[in-house]
C-alpha positions as YAML, in Angstrom:
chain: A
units: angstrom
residues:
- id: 1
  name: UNK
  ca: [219.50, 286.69, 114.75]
- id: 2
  name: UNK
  ca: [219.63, 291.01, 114.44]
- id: 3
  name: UNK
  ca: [222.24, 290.00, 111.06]
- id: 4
  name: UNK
  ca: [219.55, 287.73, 109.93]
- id: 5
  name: UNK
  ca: [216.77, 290.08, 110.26]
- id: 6
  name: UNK
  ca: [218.78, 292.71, 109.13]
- id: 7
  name: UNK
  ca: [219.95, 290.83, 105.50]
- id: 8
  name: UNK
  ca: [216.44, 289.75, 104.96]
- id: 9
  name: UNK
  ca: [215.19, 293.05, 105.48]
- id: 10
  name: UNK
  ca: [217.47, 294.22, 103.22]
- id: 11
  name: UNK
  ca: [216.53, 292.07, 100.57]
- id: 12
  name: UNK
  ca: [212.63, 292.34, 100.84]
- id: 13
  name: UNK
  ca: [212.17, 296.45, 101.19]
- id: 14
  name: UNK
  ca: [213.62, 297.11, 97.86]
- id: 15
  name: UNK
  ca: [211.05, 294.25, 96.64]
- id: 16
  name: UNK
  ca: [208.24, 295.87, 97.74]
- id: 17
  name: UNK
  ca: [209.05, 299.61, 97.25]
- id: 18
  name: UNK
  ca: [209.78, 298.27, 93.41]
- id: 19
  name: UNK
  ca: [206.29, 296.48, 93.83]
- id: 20
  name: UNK
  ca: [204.65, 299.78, 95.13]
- id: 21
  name: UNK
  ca: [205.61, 302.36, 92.86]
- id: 22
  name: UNK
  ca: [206.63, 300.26, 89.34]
- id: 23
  name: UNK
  ca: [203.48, 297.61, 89.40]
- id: 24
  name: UNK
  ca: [199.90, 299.05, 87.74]
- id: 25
  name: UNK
  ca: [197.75, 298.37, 90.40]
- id: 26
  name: UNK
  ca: [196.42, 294.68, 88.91]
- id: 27
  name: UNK
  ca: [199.53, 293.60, 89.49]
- id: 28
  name: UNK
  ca: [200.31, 295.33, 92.80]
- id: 29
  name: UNK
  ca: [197.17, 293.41, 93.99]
- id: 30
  name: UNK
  ca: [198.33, 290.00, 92.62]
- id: 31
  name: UNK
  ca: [201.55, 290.61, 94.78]
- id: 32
  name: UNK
  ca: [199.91, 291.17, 97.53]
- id: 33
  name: UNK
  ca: [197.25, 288.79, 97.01]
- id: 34
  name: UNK
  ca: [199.97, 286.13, 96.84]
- id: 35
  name: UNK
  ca: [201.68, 287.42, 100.11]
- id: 36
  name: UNK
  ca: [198.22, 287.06, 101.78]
- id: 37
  name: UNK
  ca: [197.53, 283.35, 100.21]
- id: 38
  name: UNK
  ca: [201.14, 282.38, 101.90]
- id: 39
  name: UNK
  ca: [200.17, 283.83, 105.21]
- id: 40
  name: UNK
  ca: [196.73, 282.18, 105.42]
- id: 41
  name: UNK
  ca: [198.35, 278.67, 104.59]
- id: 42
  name: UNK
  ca: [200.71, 279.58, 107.53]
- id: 43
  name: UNK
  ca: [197.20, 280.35, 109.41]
- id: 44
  name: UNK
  ca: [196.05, 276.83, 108.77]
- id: 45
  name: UNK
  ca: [199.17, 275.73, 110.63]
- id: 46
  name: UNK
  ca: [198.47, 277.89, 113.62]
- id: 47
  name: UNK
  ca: [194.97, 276.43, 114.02]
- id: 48
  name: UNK
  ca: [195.74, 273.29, 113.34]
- id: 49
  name: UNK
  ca: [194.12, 272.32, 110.22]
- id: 50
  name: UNK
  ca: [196.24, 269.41, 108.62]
- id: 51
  name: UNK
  ca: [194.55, 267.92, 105.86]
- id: 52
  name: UNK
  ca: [195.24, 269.50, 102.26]
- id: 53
  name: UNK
  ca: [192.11, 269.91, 101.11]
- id: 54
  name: UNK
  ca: [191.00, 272.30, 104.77]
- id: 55
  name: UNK
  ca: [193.89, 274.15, 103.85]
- id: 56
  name: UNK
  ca: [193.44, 274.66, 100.24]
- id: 57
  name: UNK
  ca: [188.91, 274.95, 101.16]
- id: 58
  name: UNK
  ca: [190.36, 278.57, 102.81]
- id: 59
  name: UNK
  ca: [193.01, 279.22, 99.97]
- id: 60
  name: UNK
  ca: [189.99, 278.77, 97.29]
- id: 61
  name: UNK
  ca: [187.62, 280.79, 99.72]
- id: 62
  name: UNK
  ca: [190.30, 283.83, 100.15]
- id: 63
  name: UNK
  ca: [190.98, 283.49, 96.18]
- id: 64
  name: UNK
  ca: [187.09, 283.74, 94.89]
- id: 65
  name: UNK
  ca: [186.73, 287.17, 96.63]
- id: 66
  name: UNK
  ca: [189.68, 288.58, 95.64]
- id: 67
  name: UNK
  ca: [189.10, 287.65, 91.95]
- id: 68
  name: UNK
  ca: [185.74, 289.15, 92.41]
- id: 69
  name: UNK
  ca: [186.80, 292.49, 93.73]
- id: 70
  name: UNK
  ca: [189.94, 292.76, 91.15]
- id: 71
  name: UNK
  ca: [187.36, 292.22, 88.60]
- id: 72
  name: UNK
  ca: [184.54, 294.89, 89.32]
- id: 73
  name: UNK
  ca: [188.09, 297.08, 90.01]
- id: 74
  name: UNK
  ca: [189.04, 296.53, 86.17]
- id: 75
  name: UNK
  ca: [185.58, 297.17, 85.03]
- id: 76
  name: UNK
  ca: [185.39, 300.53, 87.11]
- id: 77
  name: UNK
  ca: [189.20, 301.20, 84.96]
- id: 78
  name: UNK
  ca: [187.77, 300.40, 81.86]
- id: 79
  name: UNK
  ca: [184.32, 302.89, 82.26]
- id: 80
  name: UNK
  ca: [186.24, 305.76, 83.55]
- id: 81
  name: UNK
  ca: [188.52, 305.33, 79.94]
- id: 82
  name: UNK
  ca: [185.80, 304.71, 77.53]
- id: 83
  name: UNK
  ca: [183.62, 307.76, 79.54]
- id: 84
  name: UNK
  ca: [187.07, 309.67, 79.99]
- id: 85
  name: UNK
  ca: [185.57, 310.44, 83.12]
- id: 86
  name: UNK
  ca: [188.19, 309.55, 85.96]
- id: 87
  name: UNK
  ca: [185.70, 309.60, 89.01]
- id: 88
  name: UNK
  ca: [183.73, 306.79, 87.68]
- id: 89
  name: UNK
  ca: [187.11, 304.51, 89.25]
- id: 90
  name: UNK
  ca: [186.10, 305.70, 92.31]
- id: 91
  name: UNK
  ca: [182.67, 304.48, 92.79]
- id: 92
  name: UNK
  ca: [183.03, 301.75, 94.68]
- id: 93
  name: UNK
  ca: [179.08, 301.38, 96.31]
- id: 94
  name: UNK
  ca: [179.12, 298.97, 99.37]
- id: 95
  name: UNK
  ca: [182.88, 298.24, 99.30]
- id: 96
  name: UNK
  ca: [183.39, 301.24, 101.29]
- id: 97
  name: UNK
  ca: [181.34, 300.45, 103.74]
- id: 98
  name: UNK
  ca: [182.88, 296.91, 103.78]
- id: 99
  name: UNK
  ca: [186.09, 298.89, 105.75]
- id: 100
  name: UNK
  ca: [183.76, 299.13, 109.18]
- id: 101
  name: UNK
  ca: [183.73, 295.11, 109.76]
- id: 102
  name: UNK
  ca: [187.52, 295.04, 110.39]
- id: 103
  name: UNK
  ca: [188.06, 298.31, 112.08]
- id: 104
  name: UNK
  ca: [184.95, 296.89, 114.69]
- id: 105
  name: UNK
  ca: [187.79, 293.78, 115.12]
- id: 106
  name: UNK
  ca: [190.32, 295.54, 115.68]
- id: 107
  name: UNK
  ca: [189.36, 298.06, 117.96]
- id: 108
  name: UNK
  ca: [187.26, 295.42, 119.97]
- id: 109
  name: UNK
  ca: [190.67, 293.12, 119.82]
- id: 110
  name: UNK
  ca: [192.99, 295.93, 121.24]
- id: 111
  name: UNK
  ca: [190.62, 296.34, 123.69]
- id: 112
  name: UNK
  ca: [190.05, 293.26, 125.16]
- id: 113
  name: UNK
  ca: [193.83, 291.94, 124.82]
- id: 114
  name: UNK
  ca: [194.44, 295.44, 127.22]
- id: 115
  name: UNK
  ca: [191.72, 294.47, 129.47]
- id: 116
  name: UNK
  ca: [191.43, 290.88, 129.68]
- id: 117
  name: UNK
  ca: [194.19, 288.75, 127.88]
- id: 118
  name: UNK
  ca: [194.30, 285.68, 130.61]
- id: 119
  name: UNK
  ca: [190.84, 285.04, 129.34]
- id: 120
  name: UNK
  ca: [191.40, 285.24, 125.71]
- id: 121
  name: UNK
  ca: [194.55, 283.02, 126.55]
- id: 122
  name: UNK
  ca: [192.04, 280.66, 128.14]
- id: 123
  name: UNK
  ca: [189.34, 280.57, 125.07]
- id: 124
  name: UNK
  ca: [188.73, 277.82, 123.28]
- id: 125
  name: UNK
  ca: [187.24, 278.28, 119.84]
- id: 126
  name: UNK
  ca: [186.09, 275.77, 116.83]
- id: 127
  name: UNK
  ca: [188.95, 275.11, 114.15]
- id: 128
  name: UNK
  ca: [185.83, 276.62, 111.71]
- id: 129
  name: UNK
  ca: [186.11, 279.39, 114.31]
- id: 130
  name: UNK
  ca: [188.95, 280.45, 113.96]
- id: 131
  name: UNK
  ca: [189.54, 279.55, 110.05]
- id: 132
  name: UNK
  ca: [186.40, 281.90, 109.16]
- id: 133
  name: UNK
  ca: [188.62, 284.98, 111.39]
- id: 134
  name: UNK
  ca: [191.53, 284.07, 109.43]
- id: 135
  name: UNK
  ca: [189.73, 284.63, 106.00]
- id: 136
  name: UNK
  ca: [187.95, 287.72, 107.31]
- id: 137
  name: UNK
  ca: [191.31, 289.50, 108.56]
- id: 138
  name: UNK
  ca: [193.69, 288.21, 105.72]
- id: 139
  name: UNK
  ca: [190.76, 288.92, 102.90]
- id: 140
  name: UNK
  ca: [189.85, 292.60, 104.49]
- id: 141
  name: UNK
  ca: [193.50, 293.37, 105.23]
- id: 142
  name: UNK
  ca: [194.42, 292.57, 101.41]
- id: 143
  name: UNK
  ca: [191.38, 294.16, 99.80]
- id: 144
  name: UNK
  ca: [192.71, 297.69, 101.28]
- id: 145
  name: UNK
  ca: [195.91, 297.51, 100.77]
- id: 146
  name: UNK
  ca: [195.24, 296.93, 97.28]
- id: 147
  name: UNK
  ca: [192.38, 299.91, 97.26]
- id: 148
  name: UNK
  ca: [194.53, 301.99, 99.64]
- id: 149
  name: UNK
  ca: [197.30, 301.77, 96.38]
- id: 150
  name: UNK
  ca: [194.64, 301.83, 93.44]
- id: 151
  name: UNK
  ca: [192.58, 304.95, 95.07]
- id: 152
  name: UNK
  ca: [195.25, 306.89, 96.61]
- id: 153
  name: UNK
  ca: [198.90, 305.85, 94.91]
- id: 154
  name: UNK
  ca: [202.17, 304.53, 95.25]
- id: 155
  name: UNK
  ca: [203.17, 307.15, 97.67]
- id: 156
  name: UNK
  ca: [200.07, 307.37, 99.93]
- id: 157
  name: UNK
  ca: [200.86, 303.32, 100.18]
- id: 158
  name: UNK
  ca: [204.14, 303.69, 100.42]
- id: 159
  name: UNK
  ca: [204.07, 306.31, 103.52]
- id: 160
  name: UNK
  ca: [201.56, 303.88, 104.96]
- id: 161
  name: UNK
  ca: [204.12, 301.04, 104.95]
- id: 162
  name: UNK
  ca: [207.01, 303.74, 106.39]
- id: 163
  name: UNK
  ca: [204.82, 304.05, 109.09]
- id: 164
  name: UNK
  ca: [204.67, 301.00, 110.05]
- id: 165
  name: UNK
  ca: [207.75, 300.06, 109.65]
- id: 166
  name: UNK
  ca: [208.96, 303.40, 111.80]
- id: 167
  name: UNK
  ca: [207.36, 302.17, 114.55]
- id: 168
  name: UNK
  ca: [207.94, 298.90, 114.53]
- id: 169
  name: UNK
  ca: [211.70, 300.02, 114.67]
- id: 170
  name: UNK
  ca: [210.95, 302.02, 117.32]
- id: 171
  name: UNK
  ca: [209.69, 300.17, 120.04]
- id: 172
  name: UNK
  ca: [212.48, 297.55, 119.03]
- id: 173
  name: UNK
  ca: [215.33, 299.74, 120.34]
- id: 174
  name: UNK
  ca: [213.21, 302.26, 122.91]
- id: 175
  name: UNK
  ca: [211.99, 299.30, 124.32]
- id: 176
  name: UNK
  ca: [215.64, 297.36, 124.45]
- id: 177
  name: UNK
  ca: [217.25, 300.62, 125.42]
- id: 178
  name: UNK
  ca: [214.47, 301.74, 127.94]
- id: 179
  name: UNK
  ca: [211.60, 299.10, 128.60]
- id: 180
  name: UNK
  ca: [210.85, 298.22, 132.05]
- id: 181
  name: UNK
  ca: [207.11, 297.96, 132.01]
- id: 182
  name: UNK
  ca: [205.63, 294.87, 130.21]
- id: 183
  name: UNK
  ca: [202.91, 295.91, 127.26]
- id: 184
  name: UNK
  ca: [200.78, 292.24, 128.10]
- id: 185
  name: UNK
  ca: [203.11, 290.61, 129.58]
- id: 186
  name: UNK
  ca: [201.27, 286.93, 129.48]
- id: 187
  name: UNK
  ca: [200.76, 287.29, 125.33]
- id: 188
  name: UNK
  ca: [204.29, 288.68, 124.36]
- id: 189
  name: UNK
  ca: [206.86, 288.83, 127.06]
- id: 190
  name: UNK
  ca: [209.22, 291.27, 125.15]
- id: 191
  name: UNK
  ca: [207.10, 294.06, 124.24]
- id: 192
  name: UNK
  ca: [207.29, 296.75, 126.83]
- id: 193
  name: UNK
  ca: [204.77, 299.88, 127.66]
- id: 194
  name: UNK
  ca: [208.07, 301.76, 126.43]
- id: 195
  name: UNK
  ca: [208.58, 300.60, 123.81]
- id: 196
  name: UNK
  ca: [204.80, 301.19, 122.55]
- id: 197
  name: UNK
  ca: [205.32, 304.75, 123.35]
- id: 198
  name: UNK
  ca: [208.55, 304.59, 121.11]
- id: 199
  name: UNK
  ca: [205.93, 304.14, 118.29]
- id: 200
  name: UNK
  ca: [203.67, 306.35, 118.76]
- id: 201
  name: UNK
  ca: [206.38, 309.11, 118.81]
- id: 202
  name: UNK
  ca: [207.54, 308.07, 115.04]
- id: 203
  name: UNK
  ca: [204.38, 307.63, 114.34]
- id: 204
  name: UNK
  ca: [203.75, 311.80, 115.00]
- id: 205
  name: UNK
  ca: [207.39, 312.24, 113.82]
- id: 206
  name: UNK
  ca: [205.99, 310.65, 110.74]
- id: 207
  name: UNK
  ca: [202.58, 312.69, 110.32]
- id: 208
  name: UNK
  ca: [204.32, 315.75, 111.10]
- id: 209
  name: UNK
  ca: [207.47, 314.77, 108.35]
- id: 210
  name: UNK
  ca: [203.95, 314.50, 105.60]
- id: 211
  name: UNK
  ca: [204.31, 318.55, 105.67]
- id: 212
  name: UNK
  ca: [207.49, 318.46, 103.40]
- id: 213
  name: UNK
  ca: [206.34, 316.71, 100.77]
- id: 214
  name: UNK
  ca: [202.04, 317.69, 100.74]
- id: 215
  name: UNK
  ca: [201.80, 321.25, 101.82]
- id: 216
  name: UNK
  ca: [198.14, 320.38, 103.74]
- id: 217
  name: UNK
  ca: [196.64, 323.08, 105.62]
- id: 218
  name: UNK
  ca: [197.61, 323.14, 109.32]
- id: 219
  name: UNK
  ca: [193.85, 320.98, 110.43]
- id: 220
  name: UNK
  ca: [194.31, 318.14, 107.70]
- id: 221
  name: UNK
  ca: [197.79, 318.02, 108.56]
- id: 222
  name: UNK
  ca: [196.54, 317.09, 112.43]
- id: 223
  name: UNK
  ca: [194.18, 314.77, 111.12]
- id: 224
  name: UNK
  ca: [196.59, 313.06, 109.68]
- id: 225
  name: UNK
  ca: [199.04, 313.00, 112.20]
- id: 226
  name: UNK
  ca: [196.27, 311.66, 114.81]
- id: 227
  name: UNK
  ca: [195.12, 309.03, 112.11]
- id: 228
  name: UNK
  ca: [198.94, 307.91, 111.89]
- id: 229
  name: UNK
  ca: [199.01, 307.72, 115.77]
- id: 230
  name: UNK
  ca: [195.99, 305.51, 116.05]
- id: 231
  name: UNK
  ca: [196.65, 303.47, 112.90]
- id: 232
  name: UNK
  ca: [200.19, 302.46, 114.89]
- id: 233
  name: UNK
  ca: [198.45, 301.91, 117.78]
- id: 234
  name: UNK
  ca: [196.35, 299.42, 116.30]
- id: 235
  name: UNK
  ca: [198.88, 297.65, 114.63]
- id: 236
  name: UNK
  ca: [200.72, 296.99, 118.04]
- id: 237
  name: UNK
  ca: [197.67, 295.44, 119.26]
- id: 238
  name: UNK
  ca: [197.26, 293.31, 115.94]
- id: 239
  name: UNK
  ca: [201.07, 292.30, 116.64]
- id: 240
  name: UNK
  ca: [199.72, 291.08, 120.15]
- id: 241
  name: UNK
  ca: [196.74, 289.31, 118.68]
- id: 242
  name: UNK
  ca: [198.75, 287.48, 116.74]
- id: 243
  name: UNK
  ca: [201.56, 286.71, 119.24]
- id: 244
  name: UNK
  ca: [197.95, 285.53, 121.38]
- id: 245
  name: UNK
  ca: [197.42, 282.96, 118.68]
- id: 246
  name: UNK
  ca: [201.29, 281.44, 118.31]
- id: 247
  name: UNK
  ca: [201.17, 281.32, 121.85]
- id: 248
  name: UNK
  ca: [197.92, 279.17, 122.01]
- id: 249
  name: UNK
  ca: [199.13, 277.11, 119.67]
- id: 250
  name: UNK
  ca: [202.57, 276.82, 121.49]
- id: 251
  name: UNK
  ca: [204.95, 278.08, 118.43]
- id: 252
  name: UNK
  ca: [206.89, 281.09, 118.46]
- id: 253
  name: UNK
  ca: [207.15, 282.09, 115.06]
- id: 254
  name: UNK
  ca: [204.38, 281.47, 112.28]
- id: 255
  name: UNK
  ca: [206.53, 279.75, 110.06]
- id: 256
  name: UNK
  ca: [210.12, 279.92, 108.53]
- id: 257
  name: UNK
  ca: [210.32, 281.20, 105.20]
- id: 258
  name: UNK
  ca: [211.77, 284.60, 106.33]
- id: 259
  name: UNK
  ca: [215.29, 283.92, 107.95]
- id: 260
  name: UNK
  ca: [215.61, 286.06, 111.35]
- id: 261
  name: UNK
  ca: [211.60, 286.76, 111.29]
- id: 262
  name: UNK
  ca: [209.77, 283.49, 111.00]
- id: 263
  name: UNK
  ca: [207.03, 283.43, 108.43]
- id: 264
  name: UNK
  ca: [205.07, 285.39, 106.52]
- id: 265
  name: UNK
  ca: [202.56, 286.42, 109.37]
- id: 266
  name: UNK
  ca: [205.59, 287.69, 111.50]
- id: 267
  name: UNK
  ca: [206.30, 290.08, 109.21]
- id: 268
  name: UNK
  ca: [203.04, 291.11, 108.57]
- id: 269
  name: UNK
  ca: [200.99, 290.61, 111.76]
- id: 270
  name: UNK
  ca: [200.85, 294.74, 112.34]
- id: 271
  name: UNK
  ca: [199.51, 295.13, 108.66]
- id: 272
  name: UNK
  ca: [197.25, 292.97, 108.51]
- id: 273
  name: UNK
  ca: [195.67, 295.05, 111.61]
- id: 274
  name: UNK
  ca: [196.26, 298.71, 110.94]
- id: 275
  name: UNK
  ca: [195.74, 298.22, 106.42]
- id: 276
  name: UNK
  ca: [191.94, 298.64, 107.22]
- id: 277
  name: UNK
  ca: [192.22, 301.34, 109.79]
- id: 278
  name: UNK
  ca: [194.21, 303.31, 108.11]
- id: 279
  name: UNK
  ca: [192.33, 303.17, 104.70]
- id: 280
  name: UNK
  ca: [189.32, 304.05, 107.03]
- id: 281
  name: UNK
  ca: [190.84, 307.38, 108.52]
- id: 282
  name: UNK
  ca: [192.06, 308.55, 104.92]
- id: 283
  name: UNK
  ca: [188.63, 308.26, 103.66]
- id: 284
  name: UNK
  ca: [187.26, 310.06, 106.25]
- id: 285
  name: UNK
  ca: [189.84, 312.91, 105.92]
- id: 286
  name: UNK
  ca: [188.82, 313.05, 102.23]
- id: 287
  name: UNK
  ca: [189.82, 311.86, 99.25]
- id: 288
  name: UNK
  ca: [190.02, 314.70, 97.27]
- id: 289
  name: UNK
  ca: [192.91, 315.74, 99.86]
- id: 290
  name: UNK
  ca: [194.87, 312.75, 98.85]
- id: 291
  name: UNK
  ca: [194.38, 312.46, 95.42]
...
């Protein structure tokens, strides 16, 4: 299974670091946006919605959105050429404020999955439900990606995903090598209090490693690393929400297009969370820091 994982792996990084830093960003956001219509048709699965036309009824409602966003991001591209003023592309209106909606989520997700995850276990929620917090985590998670890479480049994305990825590795091996204490034991049986603390020490290796290539000042560089600390800590918890909702609907993996990972939503459970979060804390930092 490790090989497996390992091969695929192998095979999909250099995908997406090609995607990152060699797609303009209309493309970059189709990719993604394809990635995200493959995960919600896995989502239909995990609800249980079975009939075509449910599953393509969220497809169609992810797709209108998205199409809608690209397009006001293409006009805002085209004004700040014909005006040759580049800070036009960066007035955006209410879809910054759109960021708060899934942060709320998230934060009120870790939460209760710490404090009370036999009761989420135990909730039973409308098919509707639970396809309307599929679009709104899939649609949010996408539409930052895509701004975090439009707004603030390949390498500002690309860090994000090293992140990530850092700490996802991390609490793989502390937590085989160390892990004693289970994380929430009831939702995901193999991930360990250890092994989340594995994370969150890349995750200030990795704010701390931002110094060599972007010489910030000493207080932006600790905003950073404390945003990268958080942003990891919410993606363990999105991992765990999304282990919550296999294990109510008695699968282990999402699906099984990714040999040694499952599906799509395997692979991407802890973006899906920490895309919006992060995108939140860099704005706040400033995006003249970034630029």
């Amino acid at each position: 299974m490790l090989l497996q994982r390992i091969i695929t792996a192998l095979i999909l990084i250099p995908l997406v670091i090609a995607a990152i830093f060699k797609l303009p960003a209309v493309y970059f956001s189709l990719f993604i946006g394809l990635i995200t219509l493959l995960a919600a048709w896995e989502w239909t699965g995990l609800i249980g919605l079975e009939k075509i036309w449910q599953k393509g009824l969220l497809l169609i409602g992810l797709i209108i959105p998205m199409l809608g966003i690209q397009f006001w991001s293409v006009i805002l591209e085209v004004l700040a050429e014909t005006f040759d003023n580049p800070d036009i592309r960066y007035y955006s209106g209410v879809l910054e404020w759109l960021v708060i909606p899934p942060v709320l989520f998230w934060v009120i997700m870790m939460l209760l999955i710490r404090v009370v995850p036999q009761e989420l276990l135990q909730l039973e929620f409308s098919r509707k439900f639970k396809a309307f917090t599929g679009w709104f985590i899939l649609l949010f998670a996408w539409m930052f990606l895509t701004r975090l890479r439009q707004f603030y480049g390949s390498e500002m994305t690309f860090y994000f995903l090293i992140l990530i990825w850092a700490a996802d590795i991390s609490a793989y091996f502390v937590g085989k090598k160390f892990g004693k204490e289970k994380l929430v034991e009831i939702i995901s049986p193999g991930k360990t209090v250890q092994g989340m603390y594995g994370a969150i020490a890349a995750a200030f290796v990795c704010g701390l490693a931002l110094r060599i290539f972007y010489p910030y000042p000493i207080m932006i560089l600790m905003d950073f690393t404390l945003l990268s600390v958080l942003t990891v800590l919410i993606s363990i918890y999105g991992d765990l929400f999304f282990s919550l909702i296999k294990r109510q609907a008695g699968v282990k993996d999402s699906g099984t297009l990714l040999p040694g990972h499952g599906g799509i939503l395997d692979r991407i459970d802890s973006i899906v969370a920490a895309a919006p979060f992060f995108y939140a804390g860099v704005l706040l930092i400033g995006r003249s820091v970034f630029s």
